[in-house]
N, CA, C and O of each residue as an XYZ file, in Angstrom:
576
protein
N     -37.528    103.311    201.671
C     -36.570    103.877    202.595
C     -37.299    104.908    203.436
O     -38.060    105.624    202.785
N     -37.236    105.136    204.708
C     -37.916    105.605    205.795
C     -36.915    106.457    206.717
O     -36.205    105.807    207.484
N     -36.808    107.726    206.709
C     -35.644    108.362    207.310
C     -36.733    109.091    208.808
O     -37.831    109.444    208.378
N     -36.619    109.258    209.890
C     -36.714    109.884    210.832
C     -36.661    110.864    211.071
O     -35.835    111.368    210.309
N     -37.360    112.149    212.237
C     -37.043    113.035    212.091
C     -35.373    113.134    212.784
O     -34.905    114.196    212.372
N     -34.866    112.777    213.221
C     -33.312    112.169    213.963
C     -32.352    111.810    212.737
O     -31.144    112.026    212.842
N     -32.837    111.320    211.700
C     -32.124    111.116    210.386
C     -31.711    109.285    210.785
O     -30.711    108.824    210.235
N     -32.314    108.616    211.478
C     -32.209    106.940    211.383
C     -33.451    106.834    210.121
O     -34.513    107.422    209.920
N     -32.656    105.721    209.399
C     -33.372    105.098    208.036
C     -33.576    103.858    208.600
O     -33.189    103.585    209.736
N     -34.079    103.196    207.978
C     -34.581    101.854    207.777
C     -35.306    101.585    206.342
O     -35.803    102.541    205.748
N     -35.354    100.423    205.858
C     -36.106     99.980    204.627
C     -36.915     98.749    205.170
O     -36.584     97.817    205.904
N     -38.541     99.201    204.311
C     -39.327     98.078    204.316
C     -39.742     97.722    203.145
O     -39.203     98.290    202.195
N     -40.748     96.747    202.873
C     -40.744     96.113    201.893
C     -42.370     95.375    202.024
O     -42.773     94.805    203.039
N     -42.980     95.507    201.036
C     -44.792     94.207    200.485
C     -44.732     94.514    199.957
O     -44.276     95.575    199.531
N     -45.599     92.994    199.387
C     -45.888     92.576    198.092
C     -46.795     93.396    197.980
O     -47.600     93.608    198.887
N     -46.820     94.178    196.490
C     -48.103     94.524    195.592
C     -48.888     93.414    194.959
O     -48.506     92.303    194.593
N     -50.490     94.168    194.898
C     -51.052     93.052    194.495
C     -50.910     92.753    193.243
O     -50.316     93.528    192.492
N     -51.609     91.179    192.656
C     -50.974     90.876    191.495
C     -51.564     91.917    190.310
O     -52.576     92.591    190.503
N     -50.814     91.954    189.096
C     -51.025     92.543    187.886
C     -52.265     92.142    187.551
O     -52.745     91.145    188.089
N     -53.141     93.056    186.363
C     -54.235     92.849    186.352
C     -53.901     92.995    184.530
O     -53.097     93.812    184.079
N     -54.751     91.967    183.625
C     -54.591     92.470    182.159
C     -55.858     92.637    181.948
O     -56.428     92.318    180.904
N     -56.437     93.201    183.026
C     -57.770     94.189    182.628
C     -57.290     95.800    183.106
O     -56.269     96.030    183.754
N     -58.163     96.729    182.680
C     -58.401     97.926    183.107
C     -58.643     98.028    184.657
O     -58.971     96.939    185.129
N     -58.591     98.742    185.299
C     -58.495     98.721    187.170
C     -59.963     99.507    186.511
O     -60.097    100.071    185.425
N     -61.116     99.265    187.784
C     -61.918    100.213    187.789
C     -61.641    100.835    188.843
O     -61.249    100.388    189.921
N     -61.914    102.217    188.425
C     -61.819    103.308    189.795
C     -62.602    104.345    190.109
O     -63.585    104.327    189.368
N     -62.629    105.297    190.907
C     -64.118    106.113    191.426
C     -63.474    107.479    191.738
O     -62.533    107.806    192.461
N     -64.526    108.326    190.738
C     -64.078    109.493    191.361
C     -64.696    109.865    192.673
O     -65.835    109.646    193.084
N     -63.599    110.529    193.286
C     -63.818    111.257    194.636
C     -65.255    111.729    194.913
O     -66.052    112.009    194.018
N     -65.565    111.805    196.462
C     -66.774    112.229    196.451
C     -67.111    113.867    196.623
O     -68.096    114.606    196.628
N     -65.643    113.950    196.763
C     -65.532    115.907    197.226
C     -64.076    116.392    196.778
O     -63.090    115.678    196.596
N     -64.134    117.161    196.703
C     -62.617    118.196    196.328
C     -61.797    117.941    197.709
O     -62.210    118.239    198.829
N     -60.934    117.516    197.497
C     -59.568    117.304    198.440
C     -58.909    118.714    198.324
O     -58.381    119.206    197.327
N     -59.088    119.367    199.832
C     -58.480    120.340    200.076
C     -57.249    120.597    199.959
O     -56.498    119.645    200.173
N     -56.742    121.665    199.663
C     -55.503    122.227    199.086
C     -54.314    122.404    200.958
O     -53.100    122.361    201.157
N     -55.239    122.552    201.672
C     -54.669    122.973    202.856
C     -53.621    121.820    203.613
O     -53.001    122.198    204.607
N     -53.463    120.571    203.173
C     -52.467    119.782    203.450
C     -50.975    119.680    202.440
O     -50.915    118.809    201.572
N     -50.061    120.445    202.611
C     -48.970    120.853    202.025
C     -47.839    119.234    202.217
O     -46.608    119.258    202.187
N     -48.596    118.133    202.381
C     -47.982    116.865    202.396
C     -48.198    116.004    200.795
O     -47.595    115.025    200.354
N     -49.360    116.872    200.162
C     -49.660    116.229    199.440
C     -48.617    116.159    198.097
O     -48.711    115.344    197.179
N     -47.592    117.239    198.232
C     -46.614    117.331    197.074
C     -45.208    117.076    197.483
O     -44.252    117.767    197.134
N     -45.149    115.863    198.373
C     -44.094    115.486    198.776
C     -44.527    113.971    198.941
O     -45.735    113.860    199.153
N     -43.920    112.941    198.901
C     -43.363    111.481    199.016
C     -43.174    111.214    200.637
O     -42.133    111.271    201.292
N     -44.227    110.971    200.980
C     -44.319    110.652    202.414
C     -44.877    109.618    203.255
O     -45.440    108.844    202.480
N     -45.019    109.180    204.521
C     -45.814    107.977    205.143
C     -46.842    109.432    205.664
O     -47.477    109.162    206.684
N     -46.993    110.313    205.340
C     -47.885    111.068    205.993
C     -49.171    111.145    204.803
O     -49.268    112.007    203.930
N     -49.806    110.367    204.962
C     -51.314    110.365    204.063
C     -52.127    110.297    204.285
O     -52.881    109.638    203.569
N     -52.630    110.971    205.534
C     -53.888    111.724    206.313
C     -54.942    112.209    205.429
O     -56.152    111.983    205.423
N     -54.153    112.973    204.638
C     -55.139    113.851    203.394
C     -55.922    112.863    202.372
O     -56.916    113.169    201.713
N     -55.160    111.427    202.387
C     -55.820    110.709    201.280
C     -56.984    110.045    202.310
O     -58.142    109.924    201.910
N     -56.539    109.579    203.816
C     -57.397    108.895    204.363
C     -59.214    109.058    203.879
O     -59.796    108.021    204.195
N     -59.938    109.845    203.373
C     -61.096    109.929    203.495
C     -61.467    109.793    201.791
O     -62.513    110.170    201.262
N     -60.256    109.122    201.094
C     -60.724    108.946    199.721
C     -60.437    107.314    199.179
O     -60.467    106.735    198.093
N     -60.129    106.927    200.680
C     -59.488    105.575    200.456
C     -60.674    104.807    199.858
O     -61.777    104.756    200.402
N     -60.274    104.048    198.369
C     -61.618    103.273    197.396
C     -62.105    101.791    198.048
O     -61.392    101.043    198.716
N     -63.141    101.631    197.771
C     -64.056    100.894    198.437
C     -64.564     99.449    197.312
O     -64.981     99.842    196.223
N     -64.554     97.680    197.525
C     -64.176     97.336    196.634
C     -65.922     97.405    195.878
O     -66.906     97.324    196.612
N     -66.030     97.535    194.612
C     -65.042     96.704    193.577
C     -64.284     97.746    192.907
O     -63.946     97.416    191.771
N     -63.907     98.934    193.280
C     -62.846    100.129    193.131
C     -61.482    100.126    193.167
O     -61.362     99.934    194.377
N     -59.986    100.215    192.624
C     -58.909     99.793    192.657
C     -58.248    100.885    193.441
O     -57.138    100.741    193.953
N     -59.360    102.598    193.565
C     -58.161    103.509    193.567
C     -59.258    104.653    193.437
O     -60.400    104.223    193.277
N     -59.158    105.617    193.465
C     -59.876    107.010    193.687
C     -59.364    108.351    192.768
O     -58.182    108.693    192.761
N     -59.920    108.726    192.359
C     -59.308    109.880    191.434
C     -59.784    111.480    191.981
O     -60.960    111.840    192.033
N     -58.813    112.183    192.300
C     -59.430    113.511    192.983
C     -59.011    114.592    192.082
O     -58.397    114.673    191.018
N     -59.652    115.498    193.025
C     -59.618    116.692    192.514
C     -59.903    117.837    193.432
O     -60.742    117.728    194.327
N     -59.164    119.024    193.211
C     -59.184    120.274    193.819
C     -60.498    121.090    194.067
O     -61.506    120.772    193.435
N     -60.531    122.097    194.934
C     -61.470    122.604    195.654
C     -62.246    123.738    194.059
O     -63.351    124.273    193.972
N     -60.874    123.707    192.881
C     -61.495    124.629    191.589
C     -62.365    123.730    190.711
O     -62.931    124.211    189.730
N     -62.514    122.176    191.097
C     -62.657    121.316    189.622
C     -61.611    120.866    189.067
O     -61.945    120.293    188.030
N     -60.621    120.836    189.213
C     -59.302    120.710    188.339
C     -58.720    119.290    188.778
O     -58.289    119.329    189.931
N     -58.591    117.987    188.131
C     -58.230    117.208    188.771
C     -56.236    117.465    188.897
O     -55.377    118.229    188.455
N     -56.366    116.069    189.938
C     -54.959    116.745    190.558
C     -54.729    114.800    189.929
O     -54.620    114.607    188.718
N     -54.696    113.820    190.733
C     -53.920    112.586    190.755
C     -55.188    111.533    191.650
O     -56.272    111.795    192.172
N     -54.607    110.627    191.529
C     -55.219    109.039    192.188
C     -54.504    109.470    193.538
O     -53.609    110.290    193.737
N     -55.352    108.462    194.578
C     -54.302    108.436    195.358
C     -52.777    107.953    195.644
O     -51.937    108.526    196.338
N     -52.640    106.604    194.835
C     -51.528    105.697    194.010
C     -50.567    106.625    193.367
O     -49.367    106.394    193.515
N     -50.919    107.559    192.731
C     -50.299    107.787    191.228
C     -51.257    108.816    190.552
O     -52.403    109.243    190.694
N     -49.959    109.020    189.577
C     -50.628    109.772    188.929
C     -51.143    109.908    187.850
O     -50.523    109.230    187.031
N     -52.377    110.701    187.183
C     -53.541    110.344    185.986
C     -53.057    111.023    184.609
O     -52.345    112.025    184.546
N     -53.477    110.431    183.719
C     -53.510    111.079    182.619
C     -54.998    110.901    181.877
O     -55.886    110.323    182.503
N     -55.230    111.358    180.665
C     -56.000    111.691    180.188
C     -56.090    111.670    178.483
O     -55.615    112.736    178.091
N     -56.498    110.895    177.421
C     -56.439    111.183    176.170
C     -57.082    111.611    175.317
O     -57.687    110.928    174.490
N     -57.054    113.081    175.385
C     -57.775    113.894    174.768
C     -57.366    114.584    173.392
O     -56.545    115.487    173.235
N     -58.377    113.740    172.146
C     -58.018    114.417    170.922
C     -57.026    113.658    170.507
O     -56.695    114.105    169.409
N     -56.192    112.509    170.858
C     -55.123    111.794    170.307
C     -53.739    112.352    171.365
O     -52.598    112.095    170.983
N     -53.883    112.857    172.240
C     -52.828    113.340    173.102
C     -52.703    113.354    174.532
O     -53.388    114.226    175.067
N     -52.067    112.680    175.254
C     -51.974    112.530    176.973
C     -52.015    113.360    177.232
O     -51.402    114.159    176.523
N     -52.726    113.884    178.403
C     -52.455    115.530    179.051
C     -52.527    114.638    180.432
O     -53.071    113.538    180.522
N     -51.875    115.332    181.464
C     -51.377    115.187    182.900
C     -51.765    116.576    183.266
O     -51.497    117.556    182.571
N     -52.526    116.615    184.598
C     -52.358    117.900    185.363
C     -50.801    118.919    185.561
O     -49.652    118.490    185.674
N     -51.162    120.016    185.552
C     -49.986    120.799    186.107
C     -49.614    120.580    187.443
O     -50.345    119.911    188.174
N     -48.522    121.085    187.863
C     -48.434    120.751    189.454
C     -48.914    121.462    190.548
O     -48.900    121.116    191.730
N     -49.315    122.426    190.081
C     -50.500    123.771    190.025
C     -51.470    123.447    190.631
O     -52.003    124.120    191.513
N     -51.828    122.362    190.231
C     -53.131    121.859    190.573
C     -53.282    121.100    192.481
O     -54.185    121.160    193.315
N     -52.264    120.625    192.483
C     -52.088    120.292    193.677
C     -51.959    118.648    193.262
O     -52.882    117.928    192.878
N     -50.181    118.181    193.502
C     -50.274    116.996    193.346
C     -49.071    116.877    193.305
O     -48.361    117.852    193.061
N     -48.520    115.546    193.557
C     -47.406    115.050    194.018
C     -46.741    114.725    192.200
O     -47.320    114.158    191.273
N     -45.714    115.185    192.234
C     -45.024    115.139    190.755
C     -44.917    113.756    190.132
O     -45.118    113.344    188.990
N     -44.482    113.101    191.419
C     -44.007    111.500    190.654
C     -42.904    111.330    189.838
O     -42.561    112.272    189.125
N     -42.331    110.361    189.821
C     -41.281    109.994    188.698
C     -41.323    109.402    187.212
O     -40.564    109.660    186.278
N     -42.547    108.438    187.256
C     -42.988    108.053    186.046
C     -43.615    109.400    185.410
O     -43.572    109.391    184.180
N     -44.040    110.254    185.835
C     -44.850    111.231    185.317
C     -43.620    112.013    184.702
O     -43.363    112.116    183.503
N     -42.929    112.531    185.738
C     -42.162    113.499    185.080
C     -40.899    112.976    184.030
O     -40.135    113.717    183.411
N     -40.915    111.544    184.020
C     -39.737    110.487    183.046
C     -40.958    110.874    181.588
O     -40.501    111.484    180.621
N     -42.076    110.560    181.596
C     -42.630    110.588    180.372
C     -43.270    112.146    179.986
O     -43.662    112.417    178.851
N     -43.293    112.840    180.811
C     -43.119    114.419    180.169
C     -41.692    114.511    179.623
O     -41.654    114.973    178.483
N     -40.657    114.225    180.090
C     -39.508    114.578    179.725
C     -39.493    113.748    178.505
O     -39.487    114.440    177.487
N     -39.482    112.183    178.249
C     -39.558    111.912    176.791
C     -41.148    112.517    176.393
O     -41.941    111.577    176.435
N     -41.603    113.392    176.144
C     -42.626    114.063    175.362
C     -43.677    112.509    174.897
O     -44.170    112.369    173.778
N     -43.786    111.786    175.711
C     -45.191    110.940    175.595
C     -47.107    111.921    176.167
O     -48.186    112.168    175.627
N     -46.519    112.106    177.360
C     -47.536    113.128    177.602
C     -46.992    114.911    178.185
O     -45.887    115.259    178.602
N     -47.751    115.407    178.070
C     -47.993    116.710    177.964
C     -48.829    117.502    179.250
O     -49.883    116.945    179.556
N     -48.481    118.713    180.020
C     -48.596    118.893    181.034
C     -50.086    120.065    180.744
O     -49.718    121.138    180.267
N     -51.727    119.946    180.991
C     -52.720    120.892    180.701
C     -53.276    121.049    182.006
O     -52.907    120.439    183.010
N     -54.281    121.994    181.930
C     -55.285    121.864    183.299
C     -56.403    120.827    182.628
O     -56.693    120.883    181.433
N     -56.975    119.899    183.530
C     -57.732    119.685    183.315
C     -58.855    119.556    184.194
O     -58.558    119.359    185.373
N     -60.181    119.624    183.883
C     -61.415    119.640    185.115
C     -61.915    117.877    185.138
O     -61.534    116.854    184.569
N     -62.762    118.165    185.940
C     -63.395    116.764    186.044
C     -64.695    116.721    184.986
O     -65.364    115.688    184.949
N     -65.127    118.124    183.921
C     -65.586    117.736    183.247
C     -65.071    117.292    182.073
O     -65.939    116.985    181.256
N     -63.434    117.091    181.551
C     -62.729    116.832    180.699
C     -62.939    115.473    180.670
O     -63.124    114.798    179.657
N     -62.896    114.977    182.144
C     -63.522    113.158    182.089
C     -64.294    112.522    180.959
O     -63.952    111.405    180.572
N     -65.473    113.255    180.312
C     -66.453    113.021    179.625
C     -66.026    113.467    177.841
O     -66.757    113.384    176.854
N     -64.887    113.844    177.915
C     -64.257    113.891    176.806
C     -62.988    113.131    176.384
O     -62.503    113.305    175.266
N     -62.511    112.378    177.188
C     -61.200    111.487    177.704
C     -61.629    110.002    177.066
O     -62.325    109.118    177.565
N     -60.787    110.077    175.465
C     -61.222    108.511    175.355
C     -60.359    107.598    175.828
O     -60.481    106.728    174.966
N     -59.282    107.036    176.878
C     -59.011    106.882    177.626
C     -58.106    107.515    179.056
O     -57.598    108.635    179.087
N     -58.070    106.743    179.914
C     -57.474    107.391    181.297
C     -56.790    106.302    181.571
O     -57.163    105.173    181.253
N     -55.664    106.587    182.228
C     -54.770    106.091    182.853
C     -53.941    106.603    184.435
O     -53.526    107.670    184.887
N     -53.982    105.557    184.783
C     -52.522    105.679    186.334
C     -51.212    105.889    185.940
O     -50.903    105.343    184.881
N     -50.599    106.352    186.346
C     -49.039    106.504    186.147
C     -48.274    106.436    187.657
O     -48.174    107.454    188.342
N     -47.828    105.330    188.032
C     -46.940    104.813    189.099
C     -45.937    104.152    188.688
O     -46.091    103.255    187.859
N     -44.546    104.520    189.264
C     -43.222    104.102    189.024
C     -43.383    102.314    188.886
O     -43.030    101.456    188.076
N     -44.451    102.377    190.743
C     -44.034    100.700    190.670
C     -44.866     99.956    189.710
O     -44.334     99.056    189.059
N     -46.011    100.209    189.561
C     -46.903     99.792    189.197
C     -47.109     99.914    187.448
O     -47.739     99.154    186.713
N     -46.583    100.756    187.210
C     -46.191    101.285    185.988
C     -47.435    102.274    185.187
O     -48.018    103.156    185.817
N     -47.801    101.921    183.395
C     -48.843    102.471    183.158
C     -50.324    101.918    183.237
O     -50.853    101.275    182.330
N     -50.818    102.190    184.220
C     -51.957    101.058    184.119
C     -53.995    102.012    183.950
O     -54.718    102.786    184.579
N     -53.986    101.286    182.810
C     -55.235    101.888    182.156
C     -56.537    101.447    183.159
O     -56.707    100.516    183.947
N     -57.491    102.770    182.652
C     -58.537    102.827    184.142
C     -60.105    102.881    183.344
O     -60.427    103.244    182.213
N     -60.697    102.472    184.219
C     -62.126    102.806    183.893
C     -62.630    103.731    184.502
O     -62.272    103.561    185.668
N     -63.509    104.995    184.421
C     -64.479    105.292    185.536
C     -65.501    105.278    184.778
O     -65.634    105.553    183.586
N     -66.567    104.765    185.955
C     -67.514    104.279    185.479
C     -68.571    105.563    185.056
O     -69.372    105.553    184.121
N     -68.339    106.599    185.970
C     -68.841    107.941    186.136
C     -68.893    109.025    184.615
O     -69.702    109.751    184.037
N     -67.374    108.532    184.459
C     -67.245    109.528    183.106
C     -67.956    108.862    181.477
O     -67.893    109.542    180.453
């Protein structure tokens, strides 16, 4: 659904690509995604800020992070992390769009809201996407 600044809606609609019953591989960012685009914590067609992290193939998706180290989200969706036997998700602190799947499975207490850096990567025995449409879909980086 697509509202205007005039308040006319319209709805569009594509196909996602097909399901995968492998792991997506994905790439972390090549730089800290600046904090200075205040679009990034809102649900928008405005994604300027992601333009320069857009993944390259054989990559599904990009994983960023803030100007402190602190990762924030994919560009898709949003990440988790299993550290020690427990999901941790960034705070919103961090700079990142809340999501609905994210905040449906904080609320049933599946995962748990920490800071985490991009050196937590290397302690993460798995990672995951978290997108409504797309659902939970487990990740590789090849990096960590």
């Amino acid at each position: 659904l697509l509202v205007n600044a005039q308040g006319q809606s319209r709805v569009e609609a594509a196909p996602l690509p097909p399901a995968s019953a492998q792991p997506w591989q994905v790439q972390l960012a090549p730089h800290a995604m600046s904090a200075a685009d205040d679009f990034i914590r809102h649900k928008t067609t405005h994604r300027q800020a992601y333009e320069a992290f857009k993944p390259q193939a054989p990559f599904m998706d990009t994983l960023l992070f803030n100007e402190a180290g602190e990762l924030t989200e994919f560009t898709i969706g949003n990440v988790a992390l299993r550290i020690e036997g427990r999901w941790l998700t960034p705070p919103l602190q961090a700079g990142l769009l809340g999501g609905v799947m994210r905040a449906s499975l904080l609320a049933e207490g599946r995962i748990h809201e920490a800071p985490l850096t991009v050196s937590d990567l290397g302690r993460a025995s798995d990672i995951a996407l978290l997108n409504s449409v797309r659902g939970w879909v487990p990740v590789v980086l090849p990096q960590a």
